[in-house]
C-alpha positions in Angstrom: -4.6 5.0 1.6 -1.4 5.9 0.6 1.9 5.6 3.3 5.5 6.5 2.4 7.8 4.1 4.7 10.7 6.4 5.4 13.6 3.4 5.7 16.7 1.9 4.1 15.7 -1.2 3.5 16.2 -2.1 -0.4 14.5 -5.0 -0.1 10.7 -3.5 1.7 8.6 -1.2 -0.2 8.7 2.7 -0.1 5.3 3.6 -1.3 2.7 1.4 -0.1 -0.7 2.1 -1.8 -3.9 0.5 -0.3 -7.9 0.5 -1.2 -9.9 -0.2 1.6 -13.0 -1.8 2.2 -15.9 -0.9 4.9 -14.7 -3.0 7.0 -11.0 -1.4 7.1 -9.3 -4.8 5.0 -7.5 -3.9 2.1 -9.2 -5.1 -1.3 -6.3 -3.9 -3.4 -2.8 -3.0 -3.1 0.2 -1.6 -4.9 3.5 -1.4 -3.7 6.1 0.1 -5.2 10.6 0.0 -4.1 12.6 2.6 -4.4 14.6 0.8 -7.2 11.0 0.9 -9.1 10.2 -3.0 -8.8 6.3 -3.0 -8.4 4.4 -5.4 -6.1 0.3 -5.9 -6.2 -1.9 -8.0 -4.7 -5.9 -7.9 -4.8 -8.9 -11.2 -3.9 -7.5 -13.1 -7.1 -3.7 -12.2 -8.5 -0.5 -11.3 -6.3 3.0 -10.4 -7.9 5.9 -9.7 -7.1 5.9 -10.7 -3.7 2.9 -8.4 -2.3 -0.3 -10.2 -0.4 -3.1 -8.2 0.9 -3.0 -7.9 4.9 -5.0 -10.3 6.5 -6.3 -8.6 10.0 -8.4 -4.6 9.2 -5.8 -1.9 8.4 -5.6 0.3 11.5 -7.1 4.3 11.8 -4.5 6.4 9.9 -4.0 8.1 13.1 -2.3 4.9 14.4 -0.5 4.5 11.5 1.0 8.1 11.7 2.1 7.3 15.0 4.8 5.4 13.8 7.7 7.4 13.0 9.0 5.4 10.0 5.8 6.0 8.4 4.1 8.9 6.6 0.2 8.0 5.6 -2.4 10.2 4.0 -5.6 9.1 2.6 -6.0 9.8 -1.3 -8.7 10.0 -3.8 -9.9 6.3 -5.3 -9.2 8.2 -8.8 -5.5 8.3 -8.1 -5.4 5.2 -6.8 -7.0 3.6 -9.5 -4.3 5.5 -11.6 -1.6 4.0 -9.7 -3.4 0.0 -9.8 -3.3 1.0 -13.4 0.5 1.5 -13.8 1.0 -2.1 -11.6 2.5 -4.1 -14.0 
């Protein structure tokens, strides 16, 4: 899942990047501020202020309906690229 959060805000995230599991909880995730800081989180390391979400990511339809945010699913490959690139 990818979401851009459309916002001014220096100190949230702009590009929130999220692998999710069967049962719709995030097992890995990158964020990333529009000043280029990096944030990650996954079962077993967290930096730069980032935690995985503790209650099952909702449908992206509900996501979309929040007009701040603009969320498309993506390919594992490019977010494995991104996870990558984390540190």
């Amino acid at each position: 899942l990818y979401i851009k959060w459309v916002h001014k805000n220096p100190g949230d995230p702009v590009h929130l990047y999220s692998e999710i599991d069967d049962q719709s909880y995030e097992r890995r995730k990158v964020e990333i501020y529009a000043d280029g800081r990096k944030g990650f989180a996954d079962a077993t390391e967290e930096g730069g202020g980032t935690v995985l979400g503790s209650t099952p990511v909702p449908p992206l339809a509900e996501i979309a309906a929040i007009p701040e945010y603009e969320p498309k699913e993506i390919p594992a490959e490019d977010f494995q690229k991104i996870w990558m690139k984390r540190r």
